[in-house]
BAFI-816946 format. One record per atom (N, C-alpha, C): residue in three letters; x, y, z. Coordinates in steps of 0.2 Angstrom, whole numbers, padded with zeros to 4 digits, always signed. Example, Ala and Ser with C-alpha at 12.3 -4.5 7.8 and 13.67 -1.06 7.14 Angstrom:
BEGIN
ALA+0066-0028+0039 ALA+0062-0022+0039 ALA+0066-0016+0039 SER+0064-0011+0035 SER+0068-0005+0036 SER+0064+0000+0039 
//
This chain:
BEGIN
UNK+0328-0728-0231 UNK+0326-0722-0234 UNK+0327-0716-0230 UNK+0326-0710-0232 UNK+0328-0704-0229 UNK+0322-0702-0226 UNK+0327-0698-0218 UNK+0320-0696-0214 UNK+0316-0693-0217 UNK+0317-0689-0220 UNK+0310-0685-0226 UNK+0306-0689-0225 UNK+0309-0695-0230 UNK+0302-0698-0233 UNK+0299-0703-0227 UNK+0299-0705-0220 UNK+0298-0706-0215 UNK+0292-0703-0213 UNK+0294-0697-0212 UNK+0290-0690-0211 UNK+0284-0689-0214 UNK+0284-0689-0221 UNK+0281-0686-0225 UNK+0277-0691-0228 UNK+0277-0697-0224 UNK+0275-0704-0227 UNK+0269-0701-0220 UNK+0270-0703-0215 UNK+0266-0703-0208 UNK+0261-0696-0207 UNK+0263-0691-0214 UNK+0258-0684-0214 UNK+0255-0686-0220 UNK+0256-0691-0223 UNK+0253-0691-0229 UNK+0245-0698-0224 UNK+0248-0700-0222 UNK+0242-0707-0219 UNK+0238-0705-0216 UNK+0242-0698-0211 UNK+0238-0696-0207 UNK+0233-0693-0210 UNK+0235-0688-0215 UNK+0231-0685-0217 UNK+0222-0691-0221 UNK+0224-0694-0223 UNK+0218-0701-0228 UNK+0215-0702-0223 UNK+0218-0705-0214 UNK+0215-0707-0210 UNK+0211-0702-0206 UNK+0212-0695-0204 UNK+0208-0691-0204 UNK+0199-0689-0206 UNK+0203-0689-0213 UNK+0198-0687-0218 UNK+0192-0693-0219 UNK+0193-0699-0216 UNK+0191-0704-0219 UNK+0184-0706-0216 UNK+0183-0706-0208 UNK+0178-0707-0204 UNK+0171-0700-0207 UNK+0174-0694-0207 UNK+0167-0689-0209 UNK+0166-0691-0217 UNK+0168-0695-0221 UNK+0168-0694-0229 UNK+0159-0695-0233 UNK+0159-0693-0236 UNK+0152-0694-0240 UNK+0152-0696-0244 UNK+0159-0695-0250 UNK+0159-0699-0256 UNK+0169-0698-0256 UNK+0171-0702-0261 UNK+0179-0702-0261 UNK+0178-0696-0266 UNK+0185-0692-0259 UNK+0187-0686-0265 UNK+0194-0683-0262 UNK+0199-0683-0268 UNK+0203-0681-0267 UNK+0205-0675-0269 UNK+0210-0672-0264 UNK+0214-0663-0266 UNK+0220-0662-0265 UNK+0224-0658-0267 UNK+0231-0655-0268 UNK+0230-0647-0262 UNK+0231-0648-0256 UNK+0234-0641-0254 UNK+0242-0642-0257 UNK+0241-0632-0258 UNK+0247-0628-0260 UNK+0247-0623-0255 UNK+0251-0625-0253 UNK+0253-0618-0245 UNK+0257-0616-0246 UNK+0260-0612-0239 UNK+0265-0607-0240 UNK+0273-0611-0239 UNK+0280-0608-0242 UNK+0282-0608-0242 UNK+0286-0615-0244 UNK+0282-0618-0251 UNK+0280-0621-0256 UNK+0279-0631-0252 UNK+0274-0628-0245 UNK+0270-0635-0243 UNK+0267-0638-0249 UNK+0265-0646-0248 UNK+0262-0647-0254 UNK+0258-0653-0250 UNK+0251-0654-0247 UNK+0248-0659-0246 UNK+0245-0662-0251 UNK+0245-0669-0249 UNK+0237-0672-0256 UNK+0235-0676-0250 UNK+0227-0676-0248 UNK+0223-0680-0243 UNK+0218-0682-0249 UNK+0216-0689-0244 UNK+0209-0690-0248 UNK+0204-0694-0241 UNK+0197-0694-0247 UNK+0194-0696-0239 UNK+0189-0703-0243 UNK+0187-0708-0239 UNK+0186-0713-0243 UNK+0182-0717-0238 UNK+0174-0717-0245 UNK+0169-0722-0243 UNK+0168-0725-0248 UNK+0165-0732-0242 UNK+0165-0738-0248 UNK+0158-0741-0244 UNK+0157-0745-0247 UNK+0150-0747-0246 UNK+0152-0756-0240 UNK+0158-0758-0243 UNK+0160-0764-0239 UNK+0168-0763-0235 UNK+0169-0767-0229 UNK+0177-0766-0229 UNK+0180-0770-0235 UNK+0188-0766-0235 UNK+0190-0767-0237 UNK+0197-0773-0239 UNK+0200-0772-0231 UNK+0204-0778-0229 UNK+0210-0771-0230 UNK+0208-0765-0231 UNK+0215-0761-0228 UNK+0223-0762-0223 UNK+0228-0764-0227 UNK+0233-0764-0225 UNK+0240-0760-0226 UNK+0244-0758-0221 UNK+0251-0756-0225 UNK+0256-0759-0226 UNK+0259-0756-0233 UNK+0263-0760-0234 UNK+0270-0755-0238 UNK+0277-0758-0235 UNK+0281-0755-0237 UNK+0286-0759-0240 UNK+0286-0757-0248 UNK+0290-0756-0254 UNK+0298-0754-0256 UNK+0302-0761-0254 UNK+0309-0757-0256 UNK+0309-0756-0266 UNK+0316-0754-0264 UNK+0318-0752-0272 UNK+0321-0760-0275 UNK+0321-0758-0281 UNK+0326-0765-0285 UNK+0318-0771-0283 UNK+0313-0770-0283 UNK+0309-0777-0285 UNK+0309-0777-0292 UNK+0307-0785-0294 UNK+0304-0786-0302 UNK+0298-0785-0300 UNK+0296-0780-0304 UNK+0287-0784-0304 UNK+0287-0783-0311 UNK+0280-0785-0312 UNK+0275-0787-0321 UNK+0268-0784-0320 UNK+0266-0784-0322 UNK+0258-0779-0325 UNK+0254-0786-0321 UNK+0254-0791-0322 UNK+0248-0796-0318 UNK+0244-0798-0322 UNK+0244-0796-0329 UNK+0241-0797-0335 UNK+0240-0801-0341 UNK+0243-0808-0340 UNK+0244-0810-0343 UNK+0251-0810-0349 UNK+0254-0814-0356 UNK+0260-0814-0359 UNK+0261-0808-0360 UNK+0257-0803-0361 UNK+0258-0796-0365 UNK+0262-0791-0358 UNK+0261-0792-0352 UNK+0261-0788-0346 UNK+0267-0784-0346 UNK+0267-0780-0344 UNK+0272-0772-0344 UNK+0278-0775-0338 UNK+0282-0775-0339 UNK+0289-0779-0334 UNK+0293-0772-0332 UNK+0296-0772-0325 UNK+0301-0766-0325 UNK+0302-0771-0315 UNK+0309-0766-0316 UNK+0311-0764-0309 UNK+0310-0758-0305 UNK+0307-0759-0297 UNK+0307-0753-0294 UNK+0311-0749-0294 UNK+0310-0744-0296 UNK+0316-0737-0295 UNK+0317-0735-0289 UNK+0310-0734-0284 UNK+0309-0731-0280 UNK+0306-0736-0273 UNK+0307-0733-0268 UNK+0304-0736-0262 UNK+0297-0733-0260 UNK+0292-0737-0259 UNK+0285-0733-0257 UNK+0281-0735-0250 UNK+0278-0732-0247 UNK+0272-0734-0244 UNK+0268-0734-0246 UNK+0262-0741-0245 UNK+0256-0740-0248 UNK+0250-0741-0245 UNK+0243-0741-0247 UNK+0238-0745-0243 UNK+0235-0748-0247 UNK+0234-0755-0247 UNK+0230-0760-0249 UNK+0223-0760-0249 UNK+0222-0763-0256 UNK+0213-0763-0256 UNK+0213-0772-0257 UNK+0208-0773-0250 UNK+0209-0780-0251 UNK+0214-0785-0252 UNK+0217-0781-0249 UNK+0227-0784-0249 UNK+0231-0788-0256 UNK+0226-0785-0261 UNK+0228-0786-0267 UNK+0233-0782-0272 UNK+0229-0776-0270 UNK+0230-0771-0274 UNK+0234-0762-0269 UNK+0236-0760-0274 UNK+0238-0753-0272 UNK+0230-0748-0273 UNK+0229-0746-0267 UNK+0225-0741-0266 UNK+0227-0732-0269 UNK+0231-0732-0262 UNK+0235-0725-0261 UNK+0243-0725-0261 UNK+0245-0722-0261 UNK+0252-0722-0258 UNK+0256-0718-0259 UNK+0263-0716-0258 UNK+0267-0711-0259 UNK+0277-0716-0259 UNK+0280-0712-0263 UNK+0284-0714-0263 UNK+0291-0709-0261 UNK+0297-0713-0259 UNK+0302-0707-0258 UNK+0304-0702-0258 UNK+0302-0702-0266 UNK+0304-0693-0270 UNK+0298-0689-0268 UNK+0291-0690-0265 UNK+0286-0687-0263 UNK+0281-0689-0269 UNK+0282-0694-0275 UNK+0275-0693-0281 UNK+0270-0697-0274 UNK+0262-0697-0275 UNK+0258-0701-0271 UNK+0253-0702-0278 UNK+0251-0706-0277 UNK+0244-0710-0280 UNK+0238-0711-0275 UNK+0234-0710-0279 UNK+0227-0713-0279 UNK+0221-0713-0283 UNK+0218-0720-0279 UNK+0212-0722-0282 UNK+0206-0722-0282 UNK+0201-0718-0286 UNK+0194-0718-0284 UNK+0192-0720-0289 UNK+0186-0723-0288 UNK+0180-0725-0290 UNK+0178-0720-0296 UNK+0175-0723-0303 UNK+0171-0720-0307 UNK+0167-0726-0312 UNK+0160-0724-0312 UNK+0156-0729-0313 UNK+0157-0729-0321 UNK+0157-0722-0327 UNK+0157-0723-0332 UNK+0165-0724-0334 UNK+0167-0729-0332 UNK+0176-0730-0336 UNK+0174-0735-0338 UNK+0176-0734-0346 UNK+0178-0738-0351 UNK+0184-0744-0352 UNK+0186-0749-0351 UNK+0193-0750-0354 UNK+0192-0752-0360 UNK+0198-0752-0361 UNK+0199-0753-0370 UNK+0200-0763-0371 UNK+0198-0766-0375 UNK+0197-0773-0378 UNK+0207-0775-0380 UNK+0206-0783-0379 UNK+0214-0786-0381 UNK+0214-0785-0388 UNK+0217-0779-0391 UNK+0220-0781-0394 UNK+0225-0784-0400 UNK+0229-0789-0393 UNK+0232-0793-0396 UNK+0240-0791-0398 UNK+0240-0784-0397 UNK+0247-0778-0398 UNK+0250-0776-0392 UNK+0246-0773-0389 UNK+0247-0767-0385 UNK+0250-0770-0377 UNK+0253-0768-0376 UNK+0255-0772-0366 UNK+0250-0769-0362 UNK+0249-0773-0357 UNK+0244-0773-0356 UNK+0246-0773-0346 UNK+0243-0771-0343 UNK+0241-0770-0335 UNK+0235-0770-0330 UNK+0236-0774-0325 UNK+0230-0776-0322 UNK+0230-0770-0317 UNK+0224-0768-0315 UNK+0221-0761-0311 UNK+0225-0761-0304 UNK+0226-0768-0303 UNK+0226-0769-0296 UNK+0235-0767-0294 UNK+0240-0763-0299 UNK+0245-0763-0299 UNK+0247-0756-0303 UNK+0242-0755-0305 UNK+0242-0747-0309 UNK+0245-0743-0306 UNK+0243-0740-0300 UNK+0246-0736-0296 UNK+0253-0737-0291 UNK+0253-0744-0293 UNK+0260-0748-0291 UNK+0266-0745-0294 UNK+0262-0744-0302 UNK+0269-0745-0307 UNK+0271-0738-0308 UNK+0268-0733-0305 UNK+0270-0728-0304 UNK+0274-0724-0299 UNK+0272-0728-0294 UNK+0277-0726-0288 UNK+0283-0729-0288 UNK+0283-0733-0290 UNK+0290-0737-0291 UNK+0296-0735-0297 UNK+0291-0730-0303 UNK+0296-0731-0307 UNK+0298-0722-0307 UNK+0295-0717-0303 UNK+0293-0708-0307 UNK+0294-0704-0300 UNK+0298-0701-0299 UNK+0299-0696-0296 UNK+0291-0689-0294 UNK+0290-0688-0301 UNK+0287-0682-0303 UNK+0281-0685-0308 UNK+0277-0679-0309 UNK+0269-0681-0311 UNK+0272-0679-0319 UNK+0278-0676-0320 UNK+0277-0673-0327 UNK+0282-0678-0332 UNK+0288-0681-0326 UNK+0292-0688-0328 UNK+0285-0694-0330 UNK+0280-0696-0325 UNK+0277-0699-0326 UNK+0272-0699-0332 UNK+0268-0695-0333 UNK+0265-0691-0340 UNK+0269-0692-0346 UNK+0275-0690-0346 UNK+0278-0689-0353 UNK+0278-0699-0353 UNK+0283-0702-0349 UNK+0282-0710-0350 UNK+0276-0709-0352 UNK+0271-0710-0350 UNK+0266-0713-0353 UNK+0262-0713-0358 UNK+0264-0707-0361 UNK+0262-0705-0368 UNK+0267-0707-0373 UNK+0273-0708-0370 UNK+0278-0712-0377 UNK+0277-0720-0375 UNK+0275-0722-0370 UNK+0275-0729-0372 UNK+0269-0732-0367 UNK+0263-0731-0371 UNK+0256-0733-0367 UNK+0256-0739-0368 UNK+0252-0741-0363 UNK+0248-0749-0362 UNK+0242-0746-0358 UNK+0239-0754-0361 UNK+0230-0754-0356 UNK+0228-0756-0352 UNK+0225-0755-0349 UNK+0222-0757-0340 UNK+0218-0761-0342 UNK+0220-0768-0336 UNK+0213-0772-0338 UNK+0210-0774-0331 UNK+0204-0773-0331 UNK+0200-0774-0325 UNK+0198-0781-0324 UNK+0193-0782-0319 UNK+0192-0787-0315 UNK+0186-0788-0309 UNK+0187-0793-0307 UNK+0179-0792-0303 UNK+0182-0790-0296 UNK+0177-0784-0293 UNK+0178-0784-0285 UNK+0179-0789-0280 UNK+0184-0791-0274 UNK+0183-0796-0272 UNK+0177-0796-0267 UNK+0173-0801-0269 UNK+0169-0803-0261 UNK+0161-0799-0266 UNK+0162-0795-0273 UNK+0157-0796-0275 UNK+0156-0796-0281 UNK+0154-0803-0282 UNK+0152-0806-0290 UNK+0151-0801-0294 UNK+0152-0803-0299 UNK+0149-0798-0307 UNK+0150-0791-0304 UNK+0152-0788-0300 UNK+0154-0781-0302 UNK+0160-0780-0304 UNK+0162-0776-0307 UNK+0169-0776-0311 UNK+0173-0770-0309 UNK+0178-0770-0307 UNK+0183-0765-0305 UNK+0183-0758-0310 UNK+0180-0751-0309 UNK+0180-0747-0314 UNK+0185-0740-0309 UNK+0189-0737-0311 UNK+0192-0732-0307 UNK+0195-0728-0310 UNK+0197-0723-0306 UNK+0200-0718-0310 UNK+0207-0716-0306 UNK+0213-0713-0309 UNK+0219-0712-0306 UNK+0222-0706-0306 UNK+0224-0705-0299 UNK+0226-0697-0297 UNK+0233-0697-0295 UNK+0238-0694-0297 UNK+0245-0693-0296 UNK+0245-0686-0293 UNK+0250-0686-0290 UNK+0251-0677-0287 UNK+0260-0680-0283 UNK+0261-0674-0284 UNK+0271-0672-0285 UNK+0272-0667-0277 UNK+0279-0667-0276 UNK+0281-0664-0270 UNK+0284-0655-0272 UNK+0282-0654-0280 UNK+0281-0651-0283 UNK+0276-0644-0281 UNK+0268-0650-0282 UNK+0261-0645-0282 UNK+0258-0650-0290 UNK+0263-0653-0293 UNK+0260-0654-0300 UNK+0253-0660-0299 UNK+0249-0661-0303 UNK+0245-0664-0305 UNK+0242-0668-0309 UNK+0239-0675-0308 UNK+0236-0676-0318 UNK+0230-0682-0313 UNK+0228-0683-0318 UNK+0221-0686-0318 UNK+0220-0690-0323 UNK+0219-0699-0322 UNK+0220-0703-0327 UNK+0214-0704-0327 UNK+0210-0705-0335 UNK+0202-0710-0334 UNK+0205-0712-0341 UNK+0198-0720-0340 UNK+0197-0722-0347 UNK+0191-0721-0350 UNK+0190-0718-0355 UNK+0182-0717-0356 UNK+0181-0718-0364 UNK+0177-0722-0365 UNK+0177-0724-0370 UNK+0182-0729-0375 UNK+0187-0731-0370 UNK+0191-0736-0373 UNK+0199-0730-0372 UNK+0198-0726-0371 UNK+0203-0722-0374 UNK+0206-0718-0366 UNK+0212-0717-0365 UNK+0216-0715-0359 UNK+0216-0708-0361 UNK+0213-0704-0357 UNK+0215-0697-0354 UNK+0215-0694-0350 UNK+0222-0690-0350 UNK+0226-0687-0344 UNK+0224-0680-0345 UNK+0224-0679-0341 UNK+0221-0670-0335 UNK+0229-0668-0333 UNK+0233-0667-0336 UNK+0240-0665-0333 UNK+0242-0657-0331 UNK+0242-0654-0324 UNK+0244-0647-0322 UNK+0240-0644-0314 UNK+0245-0642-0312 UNK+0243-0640-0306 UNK+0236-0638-0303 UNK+0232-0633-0308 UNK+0226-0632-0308 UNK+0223-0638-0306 UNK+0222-0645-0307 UNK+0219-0653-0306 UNK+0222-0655-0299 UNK+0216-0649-0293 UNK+0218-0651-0289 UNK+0214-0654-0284 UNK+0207-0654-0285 UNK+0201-0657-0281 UNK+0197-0663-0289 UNK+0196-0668-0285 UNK+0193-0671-0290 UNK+0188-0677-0286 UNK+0183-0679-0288 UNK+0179-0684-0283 UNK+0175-0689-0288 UNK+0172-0694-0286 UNK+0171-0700-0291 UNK+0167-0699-0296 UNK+0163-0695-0298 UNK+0159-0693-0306 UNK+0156-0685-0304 UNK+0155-0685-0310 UNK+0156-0688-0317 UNK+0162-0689-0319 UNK+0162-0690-0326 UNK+0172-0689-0329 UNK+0173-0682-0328 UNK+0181-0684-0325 UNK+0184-0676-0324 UNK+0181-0669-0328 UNK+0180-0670-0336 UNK+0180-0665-0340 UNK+0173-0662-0340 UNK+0168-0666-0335 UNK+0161-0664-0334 UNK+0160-0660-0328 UNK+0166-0663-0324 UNK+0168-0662-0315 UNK+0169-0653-0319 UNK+0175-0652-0322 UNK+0177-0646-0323 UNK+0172-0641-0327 UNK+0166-0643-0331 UNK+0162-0640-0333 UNK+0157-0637-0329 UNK+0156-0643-0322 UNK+0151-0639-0317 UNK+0156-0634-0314 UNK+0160-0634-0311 UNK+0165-0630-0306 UNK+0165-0622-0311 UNK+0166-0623-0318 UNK+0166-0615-0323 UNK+0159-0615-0322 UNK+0153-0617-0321 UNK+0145-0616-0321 UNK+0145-0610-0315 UNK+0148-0614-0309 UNK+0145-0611-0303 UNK+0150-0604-0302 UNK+0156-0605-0306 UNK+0161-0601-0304 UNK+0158-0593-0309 UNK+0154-0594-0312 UNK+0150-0591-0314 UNK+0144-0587-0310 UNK+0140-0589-0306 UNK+0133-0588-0303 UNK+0137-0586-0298 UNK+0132-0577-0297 UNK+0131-0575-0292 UNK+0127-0576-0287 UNK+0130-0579-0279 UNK+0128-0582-0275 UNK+0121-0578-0272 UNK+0120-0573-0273 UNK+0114-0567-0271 UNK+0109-0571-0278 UNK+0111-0568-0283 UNK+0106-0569-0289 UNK+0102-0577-0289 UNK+0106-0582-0287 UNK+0104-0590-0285 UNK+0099-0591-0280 UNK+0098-0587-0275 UNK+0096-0587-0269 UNK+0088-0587-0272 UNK+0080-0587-0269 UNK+0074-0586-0273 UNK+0073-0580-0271 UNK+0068-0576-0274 UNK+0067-0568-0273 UNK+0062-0571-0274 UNK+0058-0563-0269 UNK+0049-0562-0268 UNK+0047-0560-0274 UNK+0049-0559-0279 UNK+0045-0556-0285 UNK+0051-0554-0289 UNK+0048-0553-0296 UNK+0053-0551-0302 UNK+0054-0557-0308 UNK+0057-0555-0313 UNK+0058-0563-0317 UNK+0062-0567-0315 UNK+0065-0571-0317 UNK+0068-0580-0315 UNK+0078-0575-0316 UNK+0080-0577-0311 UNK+0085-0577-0312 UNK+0092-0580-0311 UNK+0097-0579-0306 UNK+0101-0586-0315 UNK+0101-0594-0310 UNK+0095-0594-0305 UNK+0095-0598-0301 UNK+0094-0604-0308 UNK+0088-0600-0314 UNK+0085-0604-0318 UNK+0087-0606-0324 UNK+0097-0602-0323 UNK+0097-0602-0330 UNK+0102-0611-0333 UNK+0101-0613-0338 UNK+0103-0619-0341 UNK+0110-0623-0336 UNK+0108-0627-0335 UNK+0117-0629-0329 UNK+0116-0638-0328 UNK+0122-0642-0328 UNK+0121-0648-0327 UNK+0121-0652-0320 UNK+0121-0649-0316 UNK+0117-0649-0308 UNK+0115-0641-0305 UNK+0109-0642-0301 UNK+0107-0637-0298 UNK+0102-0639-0294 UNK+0097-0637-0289 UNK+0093-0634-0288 UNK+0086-0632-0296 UNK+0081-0637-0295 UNK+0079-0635-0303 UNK+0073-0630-0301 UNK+0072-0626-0307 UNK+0067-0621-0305 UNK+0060-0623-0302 UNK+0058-0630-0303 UNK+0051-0632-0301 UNK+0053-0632-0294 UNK+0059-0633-0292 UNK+0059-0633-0283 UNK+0056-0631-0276 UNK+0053-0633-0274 UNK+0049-0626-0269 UNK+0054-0620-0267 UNK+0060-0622-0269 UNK+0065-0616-0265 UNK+0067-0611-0271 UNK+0064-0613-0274 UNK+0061-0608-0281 UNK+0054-0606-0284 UNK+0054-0599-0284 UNK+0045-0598-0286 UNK+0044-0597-0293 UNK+0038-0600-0295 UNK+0037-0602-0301 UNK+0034-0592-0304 UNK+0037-0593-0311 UNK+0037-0587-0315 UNK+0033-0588-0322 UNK+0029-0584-0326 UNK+0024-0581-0321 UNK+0021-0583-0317 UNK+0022-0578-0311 UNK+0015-0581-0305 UNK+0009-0581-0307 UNK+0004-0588-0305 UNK-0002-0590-0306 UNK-0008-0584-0309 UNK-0011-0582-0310 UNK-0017-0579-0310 UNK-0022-0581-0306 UNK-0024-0577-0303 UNK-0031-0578-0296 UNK-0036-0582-0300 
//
């Protein structure tokens, strides 16, 4: 493989492993810099080890979806770095042409039921099948929408009855972007640059709802005042600060 992608493998790790020791919750970003840098880091807590490994992916493998007769078949196009979750599956990773993938966590994902039709892919290979076969977030996007299949989940190793539920984030050497969830049985992509910070809940489209709330609220008028009516500290929003807070004073003031 080309010293690029050497490079830009060992700034992309570096960057995860950074970010990884201060993390609060899993969340990933796309810097866009000057003279068309393109980072994606992420930072990442989990409640148990994992079994974190790397591993590196030549071109021309066969792989299969891991999903039984119906599973999605193809050859690597591409060669990737990756990190293992559990040494089962693909976490994160990056491939040659610069696509990288990853995986977080989302407690409301949905998969869709066997149909009986549809081809079918196991979670633990999802972001596998990406690096191996797309250069670009918008090469990979358009495939996906002319020939879908369903993700099938699984139980987490090491703990019983919980089931593998996540969400998937591609980013390009571009700047491009997309955001894959299943909600409700139904696959929805977030596809374009703007989709650049994203973290484990809610579903993206609520993630995007709070971020227009606040991009809204002037940071003074939020703050509590000595006196006057409720302002937009109080006004209707899906996370905040609520007005009964002590760090908010109740409106009308009491009567003596």
């Amino acid at each position: 493989m080309a010293t690029a992608f050497h490079k830009a493998a060992a700034l992309f790790l570096a960057t995860i492993m950074a970010a990884a020791p201060t993390a609060d919750a899993c969340t990933r970003a796309v810097y866009l810099g000057p003279e068309g840098r393109v980072l994606t880091g992420r930072s990442f807590d989990w409640s148990a080890p994992i079994t974190s490994n790397l591993w590196v992916f030549p071109r021309g493998m066969e792989r299969d979806g891991r999903a039984g007769p119906r599973s999605v078949t193809w050859t690597s196009r591409y060669g990737s770095l990756v990190v293992s979750g559990y040494d089962i599956s693909t976490v994160d990773g990056m491939n040659e042409a610069g696509l990288a993938t990853n995986l977080l966590w989302q407690v409301d994902t949905e998969y869709p039921g066997d149909d009986g039709t549809t081809p079918r892919m196991s979670l633990s290979i999802w972001a596998q099948y990406f690096l191996d076969n797309f250069a670009t977030v918008a090469e990979a996007v358009d495939h996906l929408r002319a020939n879908p299949f369903d993700a099938v989940t699984g139980e987490v190793p090491a703990m019983p009855g919980r089931m593998t539920t996540v969400h998937l984030l591609l980013s390009d050497a571009t700047g491009d972007s997309a955001i894959l969830e299943w909600i409700d049985g139904e696959l929805t992509i977030h596809h374009g640059r703007d989709y650049r910070v994203m973290t484990n809940e809610p579903r993206y489209e609520e993630q995007l709802a709070v971020r227009a709330y606040w991009n809204r609220v002037n940071p003074r008028d939020f703050l509590p005042a000595p006196a006057g009516p409720p302002t937009a500290s109080c006004a209707p929003r899906s996370i905040s600060t609520p007005c009964s807070s002590p760090l908010t004073r109740a409106w009308p003031p009491p009567r003596p």
